[in-house]
N, C-alpha and C positions, 0 to 999 in steps of 0.2 A: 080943562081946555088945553092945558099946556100938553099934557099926557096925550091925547088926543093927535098933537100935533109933532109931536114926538114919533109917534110910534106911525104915522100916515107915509114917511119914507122908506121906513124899514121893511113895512108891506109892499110898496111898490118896487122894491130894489129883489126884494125875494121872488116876487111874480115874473117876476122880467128875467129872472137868471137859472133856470133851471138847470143847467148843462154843470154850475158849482155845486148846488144842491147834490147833486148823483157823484160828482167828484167825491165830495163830502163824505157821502155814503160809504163807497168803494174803497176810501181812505180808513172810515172805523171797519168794514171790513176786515182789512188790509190788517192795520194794528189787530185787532181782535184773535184772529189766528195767526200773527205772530207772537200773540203774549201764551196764546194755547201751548204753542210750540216750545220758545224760548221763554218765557214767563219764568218760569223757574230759575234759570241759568243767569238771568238777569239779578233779579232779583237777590242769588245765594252771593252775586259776584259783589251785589251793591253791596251788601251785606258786610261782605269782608272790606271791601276800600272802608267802609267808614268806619270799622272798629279799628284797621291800621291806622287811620287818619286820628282818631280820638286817641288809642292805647300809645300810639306814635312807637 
């Protein structure tokens, strides 16, 4: 019952908001072909701050 009552706003707040839902979307989009693109670059950069930051 508790679960029940729980989860009874979260449905009515997702029904009602369509327009952040596709935000949403458009946003993993968005990241998704930027990690295509730059993913790499990212990723080699992080790579080296944290061995400078450990090796010091």
């Amino acid at each position: 019952m508790l679960s029940l009552s729980a989860l009874r706003p979260y449905k009515h707040e997702n029904y009602h908001q369509p327009r952040r839902v596709l935000k949403s979307f458009r946003y993993q989009v968005f990241m998704l072909i930027w990690t295509i693109f730059f993913g790499e670059r990212i990723v080699f950069w992080s790579l080296r701050m944290i061995e400078i930051l450990i090796l010091g």
